[in-house]
PDB file of the backbone (N, CA, C, O) and the ligand in Angstrom, with CONECT records:
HET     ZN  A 101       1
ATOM      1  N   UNK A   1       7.825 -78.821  53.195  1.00  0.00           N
ATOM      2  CA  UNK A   1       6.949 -77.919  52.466  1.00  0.00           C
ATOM      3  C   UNK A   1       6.182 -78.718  51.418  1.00  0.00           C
ATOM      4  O   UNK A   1       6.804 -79.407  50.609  1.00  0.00           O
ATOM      5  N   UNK A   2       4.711 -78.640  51.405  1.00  0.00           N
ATOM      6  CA  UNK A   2       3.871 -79.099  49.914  1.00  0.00           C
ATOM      7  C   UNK A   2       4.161 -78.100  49.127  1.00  0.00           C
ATOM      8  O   UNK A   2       4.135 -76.870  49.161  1.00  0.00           O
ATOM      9  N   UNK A   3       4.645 -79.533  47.901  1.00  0.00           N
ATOM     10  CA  UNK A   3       4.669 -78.851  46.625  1.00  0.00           C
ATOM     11  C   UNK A   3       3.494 -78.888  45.781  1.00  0.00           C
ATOM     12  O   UNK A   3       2.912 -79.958  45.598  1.00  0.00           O
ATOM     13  N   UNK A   4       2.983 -77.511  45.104  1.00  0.00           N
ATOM     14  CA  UNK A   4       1.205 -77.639  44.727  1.00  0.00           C
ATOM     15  C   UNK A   4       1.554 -76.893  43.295  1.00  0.00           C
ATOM     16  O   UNK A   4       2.032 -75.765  43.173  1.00  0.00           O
ATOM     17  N   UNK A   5       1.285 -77.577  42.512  1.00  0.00           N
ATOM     18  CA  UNK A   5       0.971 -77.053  41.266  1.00  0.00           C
ATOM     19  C   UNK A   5       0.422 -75.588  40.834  1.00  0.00           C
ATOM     20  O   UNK A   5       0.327 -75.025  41.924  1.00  0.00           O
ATOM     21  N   UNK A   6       0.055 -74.768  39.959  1.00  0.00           N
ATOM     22  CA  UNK A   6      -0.930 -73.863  39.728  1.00  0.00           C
ATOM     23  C   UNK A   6      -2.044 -74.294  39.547  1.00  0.00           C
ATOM     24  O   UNK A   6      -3.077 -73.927  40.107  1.00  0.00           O
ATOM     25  N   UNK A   7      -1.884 -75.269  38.590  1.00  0.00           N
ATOM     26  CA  UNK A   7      -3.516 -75.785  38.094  1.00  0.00           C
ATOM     27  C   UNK A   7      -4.362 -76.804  39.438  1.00  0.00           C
ATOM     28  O   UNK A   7      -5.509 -77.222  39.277  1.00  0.00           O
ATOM     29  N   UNK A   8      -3.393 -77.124  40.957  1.00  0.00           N
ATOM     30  CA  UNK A   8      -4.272 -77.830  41.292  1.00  0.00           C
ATOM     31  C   UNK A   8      -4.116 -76.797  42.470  1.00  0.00           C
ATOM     32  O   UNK A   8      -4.258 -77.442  43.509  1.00  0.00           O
ATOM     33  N   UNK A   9      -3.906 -75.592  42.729  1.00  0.00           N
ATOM     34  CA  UNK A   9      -4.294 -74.815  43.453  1.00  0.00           C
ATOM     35  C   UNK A   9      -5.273 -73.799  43.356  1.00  0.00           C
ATOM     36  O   UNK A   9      -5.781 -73.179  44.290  1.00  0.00           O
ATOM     37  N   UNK A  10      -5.526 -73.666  41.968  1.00  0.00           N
ATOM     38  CA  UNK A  10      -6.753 -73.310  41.648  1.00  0.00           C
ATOM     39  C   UNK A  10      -7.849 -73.951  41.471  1.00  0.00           C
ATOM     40  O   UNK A  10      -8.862 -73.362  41.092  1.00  0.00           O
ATOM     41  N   UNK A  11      -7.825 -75.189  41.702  1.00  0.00           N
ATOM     42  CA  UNK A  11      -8.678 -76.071  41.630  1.00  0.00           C
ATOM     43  C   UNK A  11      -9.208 -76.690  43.081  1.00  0.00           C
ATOM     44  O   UNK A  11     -10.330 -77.164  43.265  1.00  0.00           O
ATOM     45  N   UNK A  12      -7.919 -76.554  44.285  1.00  0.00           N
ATOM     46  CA  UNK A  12      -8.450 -76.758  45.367  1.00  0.00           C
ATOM     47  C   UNK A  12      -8.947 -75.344  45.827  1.00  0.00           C
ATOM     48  O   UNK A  12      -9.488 -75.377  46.932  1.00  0.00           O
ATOM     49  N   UNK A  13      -8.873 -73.801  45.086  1.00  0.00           N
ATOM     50  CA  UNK A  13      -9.534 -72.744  45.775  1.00  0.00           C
ATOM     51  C   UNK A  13     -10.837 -72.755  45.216  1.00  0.00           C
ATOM     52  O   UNK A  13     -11.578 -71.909  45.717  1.00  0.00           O
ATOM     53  N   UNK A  14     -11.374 -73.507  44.267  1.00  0.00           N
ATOM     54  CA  UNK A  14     -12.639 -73.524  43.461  1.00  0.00           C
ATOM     55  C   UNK A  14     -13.453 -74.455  44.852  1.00  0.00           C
ATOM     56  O   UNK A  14     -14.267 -74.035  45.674  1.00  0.00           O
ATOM     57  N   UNK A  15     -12.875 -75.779  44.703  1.00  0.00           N
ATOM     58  CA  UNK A  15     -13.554 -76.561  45.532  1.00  0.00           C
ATOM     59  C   UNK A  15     -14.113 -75.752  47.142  1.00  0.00           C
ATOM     60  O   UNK A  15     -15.267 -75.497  47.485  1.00  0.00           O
ATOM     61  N   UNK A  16     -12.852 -75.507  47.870  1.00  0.00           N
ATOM     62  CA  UNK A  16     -13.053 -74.790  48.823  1.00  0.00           C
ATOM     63  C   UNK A  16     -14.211 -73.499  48.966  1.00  0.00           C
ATOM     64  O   UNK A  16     -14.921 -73.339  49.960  1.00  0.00           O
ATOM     65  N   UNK A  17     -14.223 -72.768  47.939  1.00  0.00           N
ATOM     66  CA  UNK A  17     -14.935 -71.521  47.670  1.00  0.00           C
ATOM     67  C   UNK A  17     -16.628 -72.373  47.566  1.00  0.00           C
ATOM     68  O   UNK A  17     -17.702 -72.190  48.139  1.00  0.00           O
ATOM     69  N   UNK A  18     -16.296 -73.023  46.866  1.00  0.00           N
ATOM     70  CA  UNK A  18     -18.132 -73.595  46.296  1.00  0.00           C
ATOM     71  C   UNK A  18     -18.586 -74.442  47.833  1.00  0.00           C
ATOM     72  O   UNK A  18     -19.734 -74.527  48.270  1.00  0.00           O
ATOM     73  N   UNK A  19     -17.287 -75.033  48.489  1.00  0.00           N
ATOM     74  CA  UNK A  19     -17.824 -76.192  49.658  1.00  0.00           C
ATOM     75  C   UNK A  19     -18.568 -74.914  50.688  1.00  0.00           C
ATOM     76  O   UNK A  19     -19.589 -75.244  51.292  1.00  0.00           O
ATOM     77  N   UNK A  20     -18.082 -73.593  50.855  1.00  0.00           N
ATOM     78  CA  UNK A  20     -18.373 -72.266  51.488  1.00  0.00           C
ATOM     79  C   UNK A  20     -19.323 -72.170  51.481  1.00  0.00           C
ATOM     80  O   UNK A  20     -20.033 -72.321  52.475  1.00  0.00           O
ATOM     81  N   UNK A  21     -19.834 -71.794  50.014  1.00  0.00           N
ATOM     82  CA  UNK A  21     -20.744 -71.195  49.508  1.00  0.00           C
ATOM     83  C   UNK A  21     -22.382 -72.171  49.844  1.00  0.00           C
ATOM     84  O   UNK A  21     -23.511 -71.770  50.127  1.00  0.00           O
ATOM     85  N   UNK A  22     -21.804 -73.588  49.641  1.00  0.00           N
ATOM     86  CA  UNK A  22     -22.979 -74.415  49.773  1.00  0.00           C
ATOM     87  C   UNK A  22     -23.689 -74.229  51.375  1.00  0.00           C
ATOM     88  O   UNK A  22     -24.862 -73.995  51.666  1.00  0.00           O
ATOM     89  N   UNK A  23     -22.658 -74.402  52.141  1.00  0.00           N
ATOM     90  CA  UNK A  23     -22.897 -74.171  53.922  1.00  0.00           C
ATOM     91  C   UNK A  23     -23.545 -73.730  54.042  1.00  0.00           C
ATOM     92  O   UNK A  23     -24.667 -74.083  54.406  1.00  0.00           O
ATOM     93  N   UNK A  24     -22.776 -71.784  53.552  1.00  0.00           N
ATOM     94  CA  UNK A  24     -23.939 -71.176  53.960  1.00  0.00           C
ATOM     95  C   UNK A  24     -25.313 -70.597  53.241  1.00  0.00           C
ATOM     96  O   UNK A  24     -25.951 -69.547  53.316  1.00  0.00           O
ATOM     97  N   UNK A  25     -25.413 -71.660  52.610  1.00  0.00           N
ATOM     98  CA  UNK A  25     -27.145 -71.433  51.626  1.00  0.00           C
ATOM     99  C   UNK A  25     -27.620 -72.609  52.549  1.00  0.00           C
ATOM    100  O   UNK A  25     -28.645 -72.418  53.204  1.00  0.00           O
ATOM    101  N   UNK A  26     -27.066 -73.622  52.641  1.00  0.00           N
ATOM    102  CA  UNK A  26     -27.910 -74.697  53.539  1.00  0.00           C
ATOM    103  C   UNK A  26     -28.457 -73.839  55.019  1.00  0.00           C
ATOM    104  O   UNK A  26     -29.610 -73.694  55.427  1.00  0.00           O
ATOM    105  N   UNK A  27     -27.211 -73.376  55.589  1.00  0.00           N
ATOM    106  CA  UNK A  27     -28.089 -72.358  57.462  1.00  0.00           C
ATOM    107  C   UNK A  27     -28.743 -71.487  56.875  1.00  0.00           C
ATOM    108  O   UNK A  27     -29.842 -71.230  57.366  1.00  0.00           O
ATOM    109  N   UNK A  28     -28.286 -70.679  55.554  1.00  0.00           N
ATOM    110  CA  UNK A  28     -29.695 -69.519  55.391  1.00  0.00           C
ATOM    111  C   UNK A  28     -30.803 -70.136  55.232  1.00  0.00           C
ATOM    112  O   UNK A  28     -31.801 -69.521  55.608  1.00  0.00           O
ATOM    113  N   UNK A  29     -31.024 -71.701  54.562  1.00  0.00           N
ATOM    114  CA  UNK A  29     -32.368 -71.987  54.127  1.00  0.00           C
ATOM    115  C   UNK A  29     -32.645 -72.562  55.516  1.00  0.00           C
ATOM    116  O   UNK A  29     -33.808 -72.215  55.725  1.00  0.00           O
ATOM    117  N   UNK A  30     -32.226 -73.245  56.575  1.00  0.00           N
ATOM    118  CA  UNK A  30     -32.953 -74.172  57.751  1.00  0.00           C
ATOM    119  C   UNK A  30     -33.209 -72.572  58.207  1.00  0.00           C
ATOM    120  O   UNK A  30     -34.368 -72.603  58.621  1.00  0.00           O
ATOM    121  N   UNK A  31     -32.913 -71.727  58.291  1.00  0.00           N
ATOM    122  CA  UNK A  31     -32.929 -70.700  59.650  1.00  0.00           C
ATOM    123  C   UNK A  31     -34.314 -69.822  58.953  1.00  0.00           C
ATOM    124  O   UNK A  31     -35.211 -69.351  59.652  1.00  0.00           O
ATOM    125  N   UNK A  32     -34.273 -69.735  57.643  1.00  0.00           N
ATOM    126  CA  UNK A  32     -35.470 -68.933  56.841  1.00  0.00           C
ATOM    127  C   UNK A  32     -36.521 -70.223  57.212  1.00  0.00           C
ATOM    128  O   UNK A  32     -37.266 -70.006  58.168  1.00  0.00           O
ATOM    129  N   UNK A  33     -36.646 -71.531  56.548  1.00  0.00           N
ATOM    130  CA  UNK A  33     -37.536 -72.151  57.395  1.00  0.00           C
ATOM    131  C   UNK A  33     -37.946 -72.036  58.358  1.00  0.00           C
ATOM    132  O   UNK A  33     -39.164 -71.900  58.481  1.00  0.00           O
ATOM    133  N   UNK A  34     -36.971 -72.044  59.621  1.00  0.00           N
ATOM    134  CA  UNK A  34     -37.505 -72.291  61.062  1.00  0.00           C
ATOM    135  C   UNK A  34     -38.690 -71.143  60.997  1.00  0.00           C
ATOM    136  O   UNK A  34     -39.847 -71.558  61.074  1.00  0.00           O
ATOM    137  N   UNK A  35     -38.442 -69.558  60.845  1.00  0.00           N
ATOM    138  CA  UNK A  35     -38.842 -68.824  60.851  1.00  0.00           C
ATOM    139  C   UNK A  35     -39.901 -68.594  60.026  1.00  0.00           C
ATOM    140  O   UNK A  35     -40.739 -67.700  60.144  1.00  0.00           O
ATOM    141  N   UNK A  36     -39.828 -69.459  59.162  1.00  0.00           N
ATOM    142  CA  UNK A  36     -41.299 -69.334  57.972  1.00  0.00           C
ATOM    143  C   UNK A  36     -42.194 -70.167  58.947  1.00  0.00           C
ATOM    144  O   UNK A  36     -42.982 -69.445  59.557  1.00  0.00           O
ATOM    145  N   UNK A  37     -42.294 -71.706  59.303  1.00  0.00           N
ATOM    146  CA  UNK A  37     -42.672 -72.452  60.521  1.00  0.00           C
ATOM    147  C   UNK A  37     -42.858 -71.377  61.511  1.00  0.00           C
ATOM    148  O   UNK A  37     -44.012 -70.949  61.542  1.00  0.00           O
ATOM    149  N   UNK A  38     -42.197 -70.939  62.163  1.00  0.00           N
ATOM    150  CA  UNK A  38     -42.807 -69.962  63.384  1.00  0.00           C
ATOM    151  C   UNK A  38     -44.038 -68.968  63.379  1.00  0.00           C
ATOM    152  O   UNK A  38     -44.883 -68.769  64.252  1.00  0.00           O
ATOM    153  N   UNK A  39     -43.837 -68.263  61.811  1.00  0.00           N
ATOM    154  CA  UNK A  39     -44.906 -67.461  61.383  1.00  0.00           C
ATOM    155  C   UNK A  39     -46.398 -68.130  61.277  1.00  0.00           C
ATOM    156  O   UNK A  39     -47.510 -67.639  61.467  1.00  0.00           O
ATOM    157  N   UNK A  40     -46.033 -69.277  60.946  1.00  0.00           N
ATOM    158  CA  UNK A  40     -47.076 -69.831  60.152  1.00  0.00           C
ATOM    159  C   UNK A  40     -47.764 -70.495  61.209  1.00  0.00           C
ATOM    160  O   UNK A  40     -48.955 -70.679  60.955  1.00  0.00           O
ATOM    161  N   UNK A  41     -47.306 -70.984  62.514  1.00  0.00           N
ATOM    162  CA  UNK A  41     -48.050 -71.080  63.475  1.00  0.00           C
ATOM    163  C   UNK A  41     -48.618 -70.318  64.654  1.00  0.00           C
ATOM    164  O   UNK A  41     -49.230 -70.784  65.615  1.00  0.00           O
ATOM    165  N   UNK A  42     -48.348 -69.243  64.437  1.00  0.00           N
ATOM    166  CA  UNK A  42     -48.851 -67.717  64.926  1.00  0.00           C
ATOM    167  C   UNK A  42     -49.966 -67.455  64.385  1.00  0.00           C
ATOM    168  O   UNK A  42     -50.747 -66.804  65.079  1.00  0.00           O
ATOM    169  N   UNK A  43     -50.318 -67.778  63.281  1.00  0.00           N
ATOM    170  CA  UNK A  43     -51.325 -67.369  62.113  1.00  0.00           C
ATOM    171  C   UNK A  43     -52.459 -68.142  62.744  1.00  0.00           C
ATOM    172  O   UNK A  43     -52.044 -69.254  63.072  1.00  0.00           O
ATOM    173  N   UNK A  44     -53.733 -67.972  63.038  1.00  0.00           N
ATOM    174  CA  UNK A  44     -54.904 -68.408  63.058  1.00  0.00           C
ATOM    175  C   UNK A  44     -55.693 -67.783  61.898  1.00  0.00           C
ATOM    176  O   UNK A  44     -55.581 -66.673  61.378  1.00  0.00           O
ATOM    177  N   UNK A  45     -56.776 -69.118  61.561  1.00  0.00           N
ATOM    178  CA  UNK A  45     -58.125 -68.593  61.070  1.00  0.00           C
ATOM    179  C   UNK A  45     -59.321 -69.493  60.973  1.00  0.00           C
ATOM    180  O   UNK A  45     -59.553 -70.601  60.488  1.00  0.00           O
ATOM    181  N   UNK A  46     -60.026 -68.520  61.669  1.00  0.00           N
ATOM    182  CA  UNK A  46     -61.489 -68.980  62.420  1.00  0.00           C
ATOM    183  C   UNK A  46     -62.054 -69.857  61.001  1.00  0.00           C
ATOM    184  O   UNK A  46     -61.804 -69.644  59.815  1.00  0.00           O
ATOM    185  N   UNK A  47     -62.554 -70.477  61.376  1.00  0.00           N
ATOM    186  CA  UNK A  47     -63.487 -71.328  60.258  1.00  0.00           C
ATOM    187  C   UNK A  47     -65.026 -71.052  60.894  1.00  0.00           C
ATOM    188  O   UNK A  47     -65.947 -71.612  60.300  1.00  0.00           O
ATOM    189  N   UNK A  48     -65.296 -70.381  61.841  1.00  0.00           N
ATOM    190  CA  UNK A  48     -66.606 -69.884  61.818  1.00  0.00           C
ATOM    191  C   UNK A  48     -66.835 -68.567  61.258  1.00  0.00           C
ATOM    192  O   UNK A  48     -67.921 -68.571  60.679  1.00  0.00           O
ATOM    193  N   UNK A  49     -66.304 -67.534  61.197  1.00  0.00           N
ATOM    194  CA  UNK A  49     -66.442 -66.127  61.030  1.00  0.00           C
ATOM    195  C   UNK A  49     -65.336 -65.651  59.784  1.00  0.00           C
ATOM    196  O   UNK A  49     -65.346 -64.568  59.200  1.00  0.00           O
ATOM    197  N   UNK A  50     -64.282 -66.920  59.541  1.00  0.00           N
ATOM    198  CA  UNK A  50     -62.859 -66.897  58.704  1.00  0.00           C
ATOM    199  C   UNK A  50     -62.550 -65.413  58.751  1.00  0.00           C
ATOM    200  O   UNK A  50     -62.782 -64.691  57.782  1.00  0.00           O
ATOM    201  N   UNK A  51     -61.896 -64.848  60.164  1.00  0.00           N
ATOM    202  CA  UNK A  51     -61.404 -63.956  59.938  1.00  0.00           C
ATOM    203  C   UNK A  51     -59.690 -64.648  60.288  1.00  0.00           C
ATOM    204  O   UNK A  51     -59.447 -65.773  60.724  1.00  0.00           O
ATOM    205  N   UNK A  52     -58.607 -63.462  59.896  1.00  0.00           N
ATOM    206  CA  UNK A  52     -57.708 -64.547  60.081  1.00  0.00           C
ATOM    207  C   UNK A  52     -57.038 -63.123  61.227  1.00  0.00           C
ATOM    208  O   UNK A  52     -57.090 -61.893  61.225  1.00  0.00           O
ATOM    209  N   UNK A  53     -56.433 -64.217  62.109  1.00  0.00           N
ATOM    210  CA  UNK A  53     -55.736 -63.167  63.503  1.00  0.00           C
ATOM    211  C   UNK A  53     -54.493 -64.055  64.015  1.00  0.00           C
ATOM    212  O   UNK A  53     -54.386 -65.205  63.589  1.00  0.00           O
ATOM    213  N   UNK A  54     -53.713 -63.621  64.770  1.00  0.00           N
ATOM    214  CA  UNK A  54     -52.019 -63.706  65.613  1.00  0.00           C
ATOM    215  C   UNK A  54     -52.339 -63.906  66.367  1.00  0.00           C
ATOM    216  O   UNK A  54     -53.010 -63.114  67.029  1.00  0.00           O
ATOM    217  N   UNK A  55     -51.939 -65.565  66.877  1.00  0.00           N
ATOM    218  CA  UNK A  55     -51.929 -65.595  68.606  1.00  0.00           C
ATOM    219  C   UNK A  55     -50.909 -66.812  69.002  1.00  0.00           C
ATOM    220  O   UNK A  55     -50.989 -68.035  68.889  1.00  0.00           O
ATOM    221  N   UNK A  56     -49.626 -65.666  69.664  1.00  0.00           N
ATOM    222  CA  UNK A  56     -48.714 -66.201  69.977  1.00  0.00           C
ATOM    223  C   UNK A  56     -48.354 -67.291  71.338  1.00  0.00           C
ATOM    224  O   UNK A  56     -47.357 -67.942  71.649  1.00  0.00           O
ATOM    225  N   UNK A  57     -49.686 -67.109  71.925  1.00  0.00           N
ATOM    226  CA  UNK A  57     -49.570 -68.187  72.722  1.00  0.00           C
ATOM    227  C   UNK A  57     -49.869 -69.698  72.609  1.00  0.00           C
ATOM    228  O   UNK A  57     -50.482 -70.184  71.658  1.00  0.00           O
ATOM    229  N   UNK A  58     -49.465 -70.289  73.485  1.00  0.00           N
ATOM    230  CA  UNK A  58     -48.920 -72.195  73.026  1.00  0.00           C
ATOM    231  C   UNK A  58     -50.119 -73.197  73.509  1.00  0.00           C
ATOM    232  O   UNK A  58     -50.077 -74.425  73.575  1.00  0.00           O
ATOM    233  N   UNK A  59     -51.130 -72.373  73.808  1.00  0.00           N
ATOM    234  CA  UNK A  59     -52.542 -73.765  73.806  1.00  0.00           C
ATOM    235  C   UNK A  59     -53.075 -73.751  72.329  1.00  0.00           C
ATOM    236  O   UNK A  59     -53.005 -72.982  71.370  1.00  0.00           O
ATOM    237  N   UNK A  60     -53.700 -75.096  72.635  1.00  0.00           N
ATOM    238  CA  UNK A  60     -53.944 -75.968  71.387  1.00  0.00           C
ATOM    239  C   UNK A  60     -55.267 -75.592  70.602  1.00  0.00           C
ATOM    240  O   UNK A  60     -55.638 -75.808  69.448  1.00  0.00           O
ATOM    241  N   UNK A  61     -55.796 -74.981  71.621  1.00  0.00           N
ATOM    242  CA  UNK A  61     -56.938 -74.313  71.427  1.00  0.00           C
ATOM    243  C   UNK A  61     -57.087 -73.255  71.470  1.00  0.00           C
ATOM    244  O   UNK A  61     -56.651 -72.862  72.552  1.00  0.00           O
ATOM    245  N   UNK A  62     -57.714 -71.979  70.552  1.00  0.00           N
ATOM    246  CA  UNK A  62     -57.660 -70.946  70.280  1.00  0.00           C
ATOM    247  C   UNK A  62     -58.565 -70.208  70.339  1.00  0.00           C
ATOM    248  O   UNK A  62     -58.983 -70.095  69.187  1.00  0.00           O
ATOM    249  N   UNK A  63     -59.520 -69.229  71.432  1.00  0.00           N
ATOM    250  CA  UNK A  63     -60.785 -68.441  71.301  1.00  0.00           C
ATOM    251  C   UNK A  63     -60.409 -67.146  70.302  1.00  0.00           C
ATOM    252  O   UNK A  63     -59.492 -66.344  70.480  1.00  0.00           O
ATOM    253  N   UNK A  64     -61.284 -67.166  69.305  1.00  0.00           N
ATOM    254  CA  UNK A  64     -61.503 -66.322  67.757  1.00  0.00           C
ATOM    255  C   UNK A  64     -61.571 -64.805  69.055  1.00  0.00           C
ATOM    256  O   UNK A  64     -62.207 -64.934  70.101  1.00  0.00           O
ATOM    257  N   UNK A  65     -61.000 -63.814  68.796  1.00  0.00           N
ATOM    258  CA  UNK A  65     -61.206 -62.747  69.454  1.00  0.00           C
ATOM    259  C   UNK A  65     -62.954 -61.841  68.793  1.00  0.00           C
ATOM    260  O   UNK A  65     -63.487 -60.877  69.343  1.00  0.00           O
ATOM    261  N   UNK A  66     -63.405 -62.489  67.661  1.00  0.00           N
ATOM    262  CA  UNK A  66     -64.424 -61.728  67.127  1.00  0.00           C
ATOM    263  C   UNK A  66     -65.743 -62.677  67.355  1.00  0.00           C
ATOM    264  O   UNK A  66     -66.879 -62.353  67.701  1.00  0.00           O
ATOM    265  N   UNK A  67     -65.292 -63.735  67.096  1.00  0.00           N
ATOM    266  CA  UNK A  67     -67.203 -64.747  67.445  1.00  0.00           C
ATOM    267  C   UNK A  67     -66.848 -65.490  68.614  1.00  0.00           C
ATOM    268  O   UNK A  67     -67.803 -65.967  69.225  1.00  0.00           O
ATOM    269  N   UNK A  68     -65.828 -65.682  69.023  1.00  0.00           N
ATOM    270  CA  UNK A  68     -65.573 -66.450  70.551  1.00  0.00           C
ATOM    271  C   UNK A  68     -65.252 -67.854  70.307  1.00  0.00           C
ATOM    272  O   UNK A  68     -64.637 -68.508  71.149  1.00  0.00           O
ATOM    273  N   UNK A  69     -65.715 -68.447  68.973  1.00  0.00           N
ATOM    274  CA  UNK A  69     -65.902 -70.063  69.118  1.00  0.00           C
ATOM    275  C   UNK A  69     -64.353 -70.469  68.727  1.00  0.00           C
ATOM    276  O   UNK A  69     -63.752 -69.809  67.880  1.00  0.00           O
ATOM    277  N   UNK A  70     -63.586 -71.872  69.558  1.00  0.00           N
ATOM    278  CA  UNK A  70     -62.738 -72.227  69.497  1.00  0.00           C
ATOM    279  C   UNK A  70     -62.307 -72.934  68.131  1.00  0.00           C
ATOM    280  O   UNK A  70     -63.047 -73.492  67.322  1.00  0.00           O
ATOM    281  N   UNK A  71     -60.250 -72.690  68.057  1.00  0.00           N
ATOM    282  CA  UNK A  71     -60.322 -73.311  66.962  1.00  0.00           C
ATOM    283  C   UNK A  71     -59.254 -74.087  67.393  1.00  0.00           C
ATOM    284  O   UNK A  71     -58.813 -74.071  68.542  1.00  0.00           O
ATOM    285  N   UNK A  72     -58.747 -74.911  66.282  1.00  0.00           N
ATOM    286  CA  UNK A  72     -57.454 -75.600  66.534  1.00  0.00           C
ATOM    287  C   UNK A  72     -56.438 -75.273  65.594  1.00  0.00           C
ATOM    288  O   UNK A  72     -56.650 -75.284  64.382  1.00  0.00           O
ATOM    289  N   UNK A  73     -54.775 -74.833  66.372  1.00  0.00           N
ATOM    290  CA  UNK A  73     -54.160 -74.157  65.414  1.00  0.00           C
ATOM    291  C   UNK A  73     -53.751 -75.126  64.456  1.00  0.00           C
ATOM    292  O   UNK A  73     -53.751 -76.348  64.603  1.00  0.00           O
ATOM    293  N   UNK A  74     -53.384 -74.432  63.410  1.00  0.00           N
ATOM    294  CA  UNK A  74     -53.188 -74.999  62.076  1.00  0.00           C
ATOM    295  C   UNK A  74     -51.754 -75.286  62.053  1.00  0.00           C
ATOM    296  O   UNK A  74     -50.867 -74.483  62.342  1.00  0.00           O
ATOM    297  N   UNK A  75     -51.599 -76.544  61.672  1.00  0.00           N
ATOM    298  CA  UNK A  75     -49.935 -77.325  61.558  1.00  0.00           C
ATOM    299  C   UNK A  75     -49.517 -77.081  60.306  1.00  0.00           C
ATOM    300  O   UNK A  75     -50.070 -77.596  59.335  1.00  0.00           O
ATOM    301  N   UNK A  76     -48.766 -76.484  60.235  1.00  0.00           N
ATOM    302  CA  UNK A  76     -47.625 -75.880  59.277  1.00  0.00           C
ATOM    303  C   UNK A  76     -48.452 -75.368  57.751  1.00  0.00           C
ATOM    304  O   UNK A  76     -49.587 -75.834  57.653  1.00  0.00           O
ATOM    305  N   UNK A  77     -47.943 -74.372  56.453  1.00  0.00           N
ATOM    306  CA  UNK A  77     -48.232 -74.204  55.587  1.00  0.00           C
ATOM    307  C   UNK A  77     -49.174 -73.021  55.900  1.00  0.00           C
ATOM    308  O   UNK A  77     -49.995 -72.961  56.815  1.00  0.00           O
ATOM    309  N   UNK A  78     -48.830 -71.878  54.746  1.00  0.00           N
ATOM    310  CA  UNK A  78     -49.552 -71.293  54.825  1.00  0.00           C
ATOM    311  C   UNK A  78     -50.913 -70.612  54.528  1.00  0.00           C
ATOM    312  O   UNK A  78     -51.559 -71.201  53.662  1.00  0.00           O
ATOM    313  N   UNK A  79     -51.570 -69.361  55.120  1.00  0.00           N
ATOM    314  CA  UNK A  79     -53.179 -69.836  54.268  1.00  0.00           C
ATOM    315  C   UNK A  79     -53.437 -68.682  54.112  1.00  0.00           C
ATOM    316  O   UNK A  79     -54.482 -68.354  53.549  1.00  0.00           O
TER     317      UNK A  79
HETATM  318 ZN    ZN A 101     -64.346 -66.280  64.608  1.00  0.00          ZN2+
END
């Protein structure tokens, strides 16, 4: 049997609790990223007509649904 003190069993439930806590703020923040990234490349906006519109499909090139002229989607950050 380990023999454990009070003071260092409350001290390994501190550690443990905070090592928890850090985890899962690190997957909430990659997984809120991924998903901020996903949005943000859905997002078009025309630089001829600057209207701004959603287009979830994966060519590189984008026809503006309102003036027709092509754009190129925008890599990350939002606008
Ligand atoms: Zn346009």
């Amino acid at each position: 049997m380990i023999q454990i003190t009070l003071s260092w069993f409350v001290c390994l439930y501190l550690v443990l609790s905070l090592v928890g806590i850090l985890i899962l703020w690190i997957g909430y923040e990659m997984i809120r990223k991924h998903h901020a990234n996903t949005i943000a490349r859905d997002r078009i906006f025309c630089r001829i007509c600057g209207t701004r519109h959603t287009d979830t499909s994966t060519a590189d090139l984008l026809v503006c649904p309102v003036c027709g002229s092509k754009n190129e989607r925008a890599t990350g950050g939002y606008f």
